[in-house]
C-alpha positions as CSV (number, residue, x, y, z in Angstrom):
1,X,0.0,0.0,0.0
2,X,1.3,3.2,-1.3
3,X,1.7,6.4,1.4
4,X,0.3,9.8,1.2
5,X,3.6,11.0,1.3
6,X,4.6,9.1,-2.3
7,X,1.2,10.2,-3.9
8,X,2.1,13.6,-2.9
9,X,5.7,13.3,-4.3
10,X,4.4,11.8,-7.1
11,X,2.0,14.7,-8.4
12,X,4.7,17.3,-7.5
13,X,6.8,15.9,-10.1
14,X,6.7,16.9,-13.7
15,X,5.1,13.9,-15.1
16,X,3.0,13.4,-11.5
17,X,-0.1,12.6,-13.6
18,X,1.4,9.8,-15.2
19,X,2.9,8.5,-12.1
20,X,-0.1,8.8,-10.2
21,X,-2.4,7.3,-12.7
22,X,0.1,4.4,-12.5
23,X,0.1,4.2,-8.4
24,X,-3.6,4.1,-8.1
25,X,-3.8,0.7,-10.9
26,X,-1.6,-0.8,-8.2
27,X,-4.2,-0.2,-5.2
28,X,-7.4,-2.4,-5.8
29,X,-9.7,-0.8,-3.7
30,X,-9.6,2.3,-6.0
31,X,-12.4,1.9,-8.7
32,X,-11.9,2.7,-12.3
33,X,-14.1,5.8,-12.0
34,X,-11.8,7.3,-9.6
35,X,-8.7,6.7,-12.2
36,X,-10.3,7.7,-15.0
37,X,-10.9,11.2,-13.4
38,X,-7.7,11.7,-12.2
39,X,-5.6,11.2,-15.2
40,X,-7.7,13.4,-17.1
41,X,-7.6,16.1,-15.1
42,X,-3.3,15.5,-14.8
43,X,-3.5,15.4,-18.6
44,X,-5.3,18.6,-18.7
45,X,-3.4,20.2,-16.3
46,X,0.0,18.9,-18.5
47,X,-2.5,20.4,-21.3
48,X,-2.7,23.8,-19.5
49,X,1.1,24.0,-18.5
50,X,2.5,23.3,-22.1
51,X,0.2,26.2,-23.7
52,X,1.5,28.5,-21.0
53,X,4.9,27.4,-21.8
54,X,5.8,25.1,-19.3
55,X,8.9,22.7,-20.6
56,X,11.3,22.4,-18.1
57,X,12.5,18.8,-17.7
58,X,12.0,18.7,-13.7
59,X,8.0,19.6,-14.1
60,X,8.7,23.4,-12.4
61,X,6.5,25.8,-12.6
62,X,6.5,28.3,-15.6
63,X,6.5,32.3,-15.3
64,X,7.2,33.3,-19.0
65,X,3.9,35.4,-18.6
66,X,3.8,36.0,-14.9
67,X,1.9,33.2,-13.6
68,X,2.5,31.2,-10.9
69,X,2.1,27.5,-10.5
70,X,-1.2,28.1,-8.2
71,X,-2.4,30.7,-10.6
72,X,-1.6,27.7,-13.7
73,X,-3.9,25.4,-10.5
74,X,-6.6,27.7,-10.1
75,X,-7.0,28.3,-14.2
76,X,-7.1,24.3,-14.0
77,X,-9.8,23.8,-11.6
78,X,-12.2,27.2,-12.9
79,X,-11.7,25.5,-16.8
80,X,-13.1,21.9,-15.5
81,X,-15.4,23.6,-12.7
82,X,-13.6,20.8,-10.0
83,X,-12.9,22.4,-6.9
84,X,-9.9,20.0,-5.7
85,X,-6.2,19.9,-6.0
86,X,-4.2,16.5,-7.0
87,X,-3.4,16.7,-3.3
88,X,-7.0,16.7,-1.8
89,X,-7.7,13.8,-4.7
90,X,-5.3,11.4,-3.3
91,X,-5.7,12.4,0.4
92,X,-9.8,11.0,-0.5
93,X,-8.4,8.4,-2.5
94,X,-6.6,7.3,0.9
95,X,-8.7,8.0,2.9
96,X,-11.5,5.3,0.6
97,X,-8.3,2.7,0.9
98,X,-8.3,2.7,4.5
99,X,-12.0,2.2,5.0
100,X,-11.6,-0.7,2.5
101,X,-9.0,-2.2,4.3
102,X,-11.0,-1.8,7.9
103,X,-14.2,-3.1,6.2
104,X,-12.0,-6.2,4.6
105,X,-10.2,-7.3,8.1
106,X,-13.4,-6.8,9.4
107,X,-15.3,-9.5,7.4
108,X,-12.1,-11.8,7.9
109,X,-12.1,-11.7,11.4
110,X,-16.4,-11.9,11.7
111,X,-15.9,-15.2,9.6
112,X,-13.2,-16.1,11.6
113,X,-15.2,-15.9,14.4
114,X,-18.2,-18.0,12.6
115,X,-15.3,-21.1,11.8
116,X,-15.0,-21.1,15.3
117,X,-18.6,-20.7,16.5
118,X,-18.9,-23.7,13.9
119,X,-16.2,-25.9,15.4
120,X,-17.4,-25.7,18.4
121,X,-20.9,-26.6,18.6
122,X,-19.3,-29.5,16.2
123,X,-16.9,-30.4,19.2
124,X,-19.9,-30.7,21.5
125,X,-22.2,-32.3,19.3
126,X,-19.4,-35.0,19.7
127,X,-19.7,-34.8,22.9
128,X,-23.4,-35.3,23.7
129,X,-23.0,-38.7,24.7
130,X,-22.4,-38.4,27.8
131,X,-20.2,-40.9,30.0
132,X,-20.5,-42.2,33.0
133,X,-18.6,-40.1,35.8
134,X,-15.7,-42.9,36.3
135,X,-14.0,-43.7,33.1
136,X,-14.4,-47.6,34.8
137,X,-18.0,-47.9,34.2
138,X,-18.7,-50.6,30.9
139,X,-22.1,-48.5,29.8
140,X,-22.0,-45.0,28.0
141,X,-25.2,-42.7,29.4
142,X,-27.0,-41.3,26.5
143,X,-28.2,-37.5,27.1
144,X,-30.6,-35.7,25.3
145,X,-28.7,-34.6,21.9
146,X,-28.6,-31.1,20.7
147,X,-30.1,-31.4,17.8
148,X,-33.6,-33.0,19.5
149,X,-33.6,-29.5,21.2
150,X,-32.3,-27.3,18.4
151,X,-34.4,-28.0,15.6
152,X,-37.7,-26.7,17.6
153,X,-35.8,-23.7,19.4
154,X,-33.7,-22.5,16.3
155,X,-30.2,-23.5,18.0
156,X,-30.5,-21.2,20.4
157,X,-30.6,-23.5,23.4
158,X,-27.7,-25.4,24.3
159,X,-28.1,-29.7,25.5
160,X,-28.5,-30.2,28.9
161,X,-24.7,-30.6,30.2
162,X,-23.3,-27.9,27.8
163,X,-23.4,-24.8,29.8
164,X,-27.4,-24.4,29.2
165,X,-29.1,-23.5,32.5
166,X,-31.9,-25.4,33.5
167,X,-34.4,-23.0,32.4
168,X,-33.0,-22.5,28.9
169,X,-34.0,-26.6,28.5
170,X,-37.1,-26.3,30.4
171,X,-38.2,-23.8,27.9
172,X,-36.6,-25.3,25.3
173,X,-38.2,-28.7,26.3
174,X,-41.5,-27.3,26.8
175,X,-41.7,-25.5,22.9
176,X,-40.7,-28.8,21.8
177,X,-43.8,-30.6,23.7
178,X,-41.6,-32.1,26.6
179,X,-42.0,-32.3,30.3
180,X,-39.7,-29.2,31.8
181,X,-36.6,-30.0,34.7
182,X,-39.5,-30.4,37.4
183,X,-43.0,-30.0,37.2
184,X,-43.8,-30.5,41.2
185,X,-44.5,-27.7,43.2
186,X,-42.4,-26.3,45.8
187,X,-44.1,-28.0,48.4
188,X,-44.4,-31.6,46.9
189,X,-40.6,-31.5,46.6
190,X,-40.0,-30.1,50.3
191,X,-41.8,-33.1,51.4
192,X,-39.7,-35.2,49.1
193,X,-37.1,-33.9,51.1
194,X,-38.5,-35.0,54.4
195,X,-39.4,-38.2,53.5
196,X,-35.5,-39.3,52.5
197,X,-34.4,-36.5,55.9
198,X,-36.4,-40.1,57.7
199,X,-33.9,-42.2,56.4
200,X,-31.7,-40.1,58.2
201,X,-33.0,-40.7,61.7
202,X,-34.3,-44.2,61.4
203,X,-32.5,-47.0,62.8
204,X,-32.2,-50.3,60.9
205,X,-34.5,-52.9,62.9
206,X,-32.1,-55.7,63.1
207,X,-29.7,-53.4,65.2
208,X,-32.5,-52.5,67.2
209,X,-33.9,-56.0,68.2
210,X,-30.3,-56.6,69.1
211,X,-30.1,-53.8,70.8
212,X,-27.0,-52.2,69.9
213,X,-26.1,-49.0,70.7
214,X,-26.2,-45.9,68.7
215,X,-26.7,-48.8,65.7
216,X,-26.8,-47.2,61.5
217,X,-29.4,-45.5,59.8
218,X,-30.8,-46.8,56.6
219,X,-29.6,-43.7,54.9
220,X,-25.7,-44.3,56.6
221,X,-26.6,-47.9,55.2
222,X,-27.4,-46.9,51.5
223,X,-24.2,-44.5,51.6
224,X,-21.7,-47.2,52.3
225,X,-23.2,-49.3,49.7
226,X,-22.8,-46.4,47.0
227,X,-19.6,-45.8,47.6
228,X,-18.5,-49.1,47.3
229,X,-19.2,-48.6,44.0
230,X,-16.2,-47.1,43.0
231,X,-14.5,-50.1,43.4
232,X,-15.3,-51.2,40.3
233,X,-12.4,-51.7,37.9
234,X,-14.2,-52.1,34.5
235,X,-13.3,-55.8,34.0
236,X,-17.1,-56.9,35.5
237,X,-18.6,-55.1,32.4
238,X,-20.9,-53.0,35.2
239,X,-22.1,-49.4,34.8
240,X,-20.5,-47.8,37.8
241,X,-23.7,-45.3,37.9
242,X,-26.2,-47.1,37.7
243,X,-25.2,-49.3,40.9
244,X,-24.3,-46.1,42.3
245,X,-28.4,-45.0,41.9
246,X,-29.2,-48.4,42.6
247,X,-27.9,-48.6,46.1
248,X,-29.6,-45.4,46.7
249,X,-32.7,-45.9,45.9
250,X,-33.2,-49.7,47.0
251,X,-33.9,-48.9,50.6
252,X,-36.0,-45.0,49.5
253,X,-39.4,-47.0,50.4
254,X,-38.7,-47.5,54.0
255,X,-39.2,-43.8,54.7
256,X,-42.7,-44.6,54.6
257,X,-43.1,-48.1,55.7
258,X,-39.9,-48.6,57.9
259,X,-37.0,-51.0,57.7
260,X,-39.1,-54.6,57.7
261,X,-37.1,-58.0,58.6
262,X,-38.5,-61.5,58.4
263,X,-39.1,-60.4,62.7
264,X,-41.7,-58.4,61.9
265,X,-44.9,-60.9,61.0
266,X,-45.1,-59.6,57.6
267,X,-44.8,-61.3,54.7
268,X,-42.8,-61.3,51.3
269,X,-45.8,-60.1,49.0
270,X,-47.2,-57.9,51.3
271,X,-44.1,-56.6,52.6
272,X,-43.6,-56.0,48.1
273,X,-47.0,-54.5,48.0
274,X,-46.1,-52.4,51.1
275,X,-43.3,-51.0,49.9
276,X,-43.9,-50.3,45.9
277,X,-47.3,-48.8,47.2
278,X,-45.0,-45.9,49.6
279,X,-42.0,-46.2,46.1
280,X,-45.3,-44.5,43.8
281,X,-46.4,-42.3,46.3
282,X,-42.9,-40.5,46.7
283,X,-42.0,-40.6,42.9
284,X,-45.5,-38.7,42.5
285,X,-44.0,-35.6,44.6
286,X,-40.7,-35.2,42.1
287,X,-42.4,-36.1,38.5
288,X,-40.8,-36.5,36.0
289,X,-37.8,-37.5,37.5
290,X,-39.7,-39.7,39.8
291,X,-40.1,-42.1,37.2
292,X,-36.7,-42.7,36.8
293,X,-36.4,-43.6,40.1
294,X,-39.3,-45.9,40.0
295,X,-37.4,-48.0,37.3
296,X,-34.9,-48.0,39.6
297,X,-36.9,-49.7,42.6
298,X,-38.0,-52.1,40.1
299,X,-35.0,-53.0,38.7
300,X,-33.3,-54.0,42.0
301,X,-36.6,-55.6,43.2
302,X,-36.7,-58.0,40.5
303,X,-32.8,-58.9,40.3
304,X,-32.7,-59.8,36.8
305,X,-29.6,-57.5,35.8
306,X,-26.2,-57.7,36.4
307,X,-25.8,-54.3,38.3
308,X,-29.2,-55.3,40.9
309,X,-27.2,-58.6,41.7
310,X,-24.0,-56.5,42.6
311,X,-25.8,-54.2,44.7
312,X,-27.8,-57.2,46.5
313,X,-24.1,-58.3,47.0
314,X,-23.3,-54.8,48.4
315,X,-26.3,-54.9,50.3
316,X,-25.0,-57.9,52.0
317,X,-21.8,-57.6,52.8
318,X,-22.4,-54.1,54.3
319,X,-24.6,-56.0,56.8
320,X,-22.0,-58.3,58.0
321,X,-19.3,-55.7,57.8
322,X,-21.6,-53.8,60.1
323,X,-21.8,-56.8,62.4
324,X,-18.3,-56.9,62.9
325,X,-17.5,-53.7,63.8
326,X,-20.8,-53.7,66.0
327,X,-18.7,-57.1,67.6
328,X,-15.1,-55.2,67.7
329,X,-16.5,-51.8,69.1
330,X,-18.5,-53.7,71.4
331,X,-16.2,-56.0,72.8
332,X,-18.5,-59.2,72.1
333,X,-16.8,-61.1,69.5
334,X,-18.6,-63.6,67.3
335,X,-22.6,-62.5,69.1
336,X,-23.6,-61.0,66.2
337,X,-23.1,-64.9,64.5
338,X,-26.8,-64.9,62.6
339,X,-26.3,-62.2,60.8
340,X,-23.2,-64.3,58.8
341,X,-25.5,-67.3,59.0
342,X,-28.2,-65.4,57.0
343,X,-26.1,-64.3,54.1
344,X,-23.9,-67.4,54.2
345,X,-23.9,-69.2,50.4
346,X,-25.8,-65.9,49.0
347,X,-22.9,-64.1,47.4
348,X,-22.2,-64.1,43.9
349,X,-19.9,-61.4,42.5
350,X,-16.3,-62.6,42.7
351,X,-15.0,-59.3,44.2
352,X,-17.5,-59.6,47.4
353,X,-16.6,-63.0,48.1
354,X,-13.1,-61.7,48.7
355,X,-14.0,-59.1,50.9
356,X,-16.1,-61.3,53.0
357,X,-14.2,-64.0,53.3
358,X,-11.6,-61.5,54.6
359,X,-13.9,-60.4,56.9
360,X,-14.1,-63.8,58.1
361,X,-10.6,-64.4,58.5
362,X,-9.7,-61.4,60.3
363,X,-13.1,-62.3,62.6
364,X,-11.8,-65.6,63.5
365,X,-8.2,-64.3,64.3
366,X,-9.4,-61.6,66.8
367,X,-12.2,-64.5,68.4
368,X,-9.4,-66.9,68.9
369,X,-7.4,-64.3,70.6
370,X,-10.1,-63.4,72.7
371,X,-11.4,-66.8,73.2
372,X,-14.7,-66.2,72.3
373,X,-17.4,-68.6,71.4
374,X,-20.4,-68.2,69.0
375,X,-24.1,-67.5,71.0
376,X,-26.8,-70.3,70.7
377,X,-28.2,-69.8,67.0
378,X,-31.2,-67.8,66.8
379,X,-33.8,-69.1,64.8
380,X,-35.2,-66.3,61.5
381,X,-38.6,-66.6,60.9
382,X,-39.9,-67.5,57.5
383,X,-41.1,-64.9,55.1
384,X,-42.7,-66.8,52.9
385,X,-45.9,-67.5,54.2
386,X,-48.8,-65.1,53.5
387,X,-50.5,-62.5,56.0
388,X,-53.3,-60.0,55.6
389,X,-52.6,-56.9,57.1
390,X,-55.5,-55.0,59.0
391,X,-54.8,-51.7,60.5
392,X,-51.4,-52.5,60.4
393,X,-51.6,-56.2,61.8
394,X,-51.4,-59.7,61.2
395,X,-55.2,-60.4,60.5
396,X,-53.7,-64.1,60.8
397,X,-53.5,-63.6,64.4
């Protein structure tokens, strides 16, 4: 790009027309138009100057009849009625490249800015698919992909997980004909809260017939058992979330209905019917997402998948574990025997068999130290017979 100070030069010289008209065919953002006009006014100004006389080889000015070089100017501009010098030409012309120049980096850098915009909602259209949170877990969690939002909304609304707020999707989801983030009330969902804040304060009943001292709550219960589910190394094939959710929500019912053992008079199918009864009442008070815990219940309850059998297994050997710190903290070695007979035979995943046979070893060791023997063995009532319950008792009494 060509200065001021060299178009200025070049119109001072003699031939500055020609050198001028030959500057401005190497700038590209001056049109045609503007060229056009300039030469022909430098070629009638040359015009102007030879017929007063002006031939000197460095382009000065003439006087032969007493004019100056402005008067030779002002003739110039009064004989083409143009009121501009060379100078104030190319100072516009200049002044037209620079805007050019801003509008051009402009437009570069606004569709630099759209490559990027483009590359990255590619980059998270990629990464819809959402994981589970351990990078152990066998089973990829599919999440709602952009484009199932998008093509109702516009792409104005980013996925759920990609920086959208939970309002963005809810209205998103709602234009699109889907349920919103939470339908409840404020009031149904408070209650949800206090019905899981019981789990909290309600001691497990085996504990309790025992009578151990400051014994577990079913929530302290539900927490061990979920995070034993980071133990999982990938090579079981197991989905590392979902036996995180199983674990807890398998217990969620007793909130309502209470922690219910075979000492209780109740039961297998009503104790079921007891406790998927309270599971539908509580998923009501956080719908939609109530359902999903629903599934949940169910899944566990009916043991058919790999991940319900590994928490069952969890559920398991966080009783005994319990028992034997109940028998170390407690000073009363072996007492708590019927709780290993009830699970004994009943584990299946390779892992837990492991840890409770450990738990047997180092429960044998310390009982030999101490000499202790095992209580007289305490009969568990059967389950499997069938009750009617009446106001809360056996009608088969």
């Amino acid at each position: 790009m060509f200065s001021l100070q060299q178009l200025l030069r070049a119109t001072a010289t003699s031939n500055g027309g020609n050198d001028l008209s030959r500057l401005l065919r190497h700038m590209g953002g001056v049109t045609s138009g503007a060229t056009t006009t300039l030469c022909t006014a430098s070629a009638t100004k040359h015009s102007s100057q030879a017929k007063f006389g002006d031939n000197s080889s460095h382009g000065s000015p003439s006087h032969t009849d007493g004019r100056s070089h402005g008067e030779s100017e002002s003739d110039l501009e009064s004989a083409h009625g143009q009121n501009f010098t060379a100078h104030h030409f190319a100072r516009r012309i200049l002044q037209q490249r620079s805007q050019d120049i801003q509008r051009h980096i402009h437009t570069q850098s606004s569709k630099g800015q759209t490559r990027a915009k483009s590359s990255q909602q590619q980059q998270q259209q990629q990464t819809a698919t959402k994981f589970a949170m351990s990078s152990l877990a066998a089973e990829p969690l599919q999440s709602q992909k952009p484009d199932e939002i998008t093509a109702s909304t516009g792409g104005d609304v980013e996925a759920p997980g990609l920086g959208a707020s939970c309002h963005e999707v809810a209205s998103a989801s709602a234009s699109a004909g889907k349920k919103p983030c939470f339908s409840s009330g404020l009031g149904e969902i408070l209650q949800f809260m206090e019905l899981i804040g019981n789990l909290k304060h309600t001691k497990r009943t085996g504990w309790v017939l025992r009578d151990v001292n400051d014994c577990e709550s079913i929530s302290g219960h539900m927490y061990r058992m979920s995070m034993l589910t980071f133990l999982l190394d990938g090579s079981e094939g197991l989905n590392q979330i979902r036996c995180m959710e199983l674990a807890l929500v398998h217990d969620l019912a007793e909130s309502l209905v209470g922690d219910i053992t075979p000492f209780c008079g109740i039961s297998k199918d009503d104790k079921r019917a007891m406790e998927f009864k309270a599971m539908e009442d509580i998923c009501k008070l956080i719908e939609p997402r109530g359902k999903r815990i629903m599934e949940l219940f169910e899944e566990y309850e009916h043991g058919q998948t790999a991940e319900s059998k590994f928490v069952k297994d969890l559920d398991r050997l966080d009783m005994v574990m319990q028992a034997f710190e109940y028998e170390k903290r407690d000073n009363c070695l072996l007492k708590h025997q019927e709780f290993f007979d009830s699970t004994e035979g009943k584990f299946n995943h390779p892992f837990v068999k492991k840890l409770v046979n450990e738990i047997y070893e180092q429960r044998d060791v310390l009982a030999k130290a101490k000499g202790a023997t095992p209580p007289p063995t305490i009969e568990v009532p059967s389950m499997e017979r069938s009750s009617k319950l009446a106001n809360g008792h056996d009608g088969s009494s």
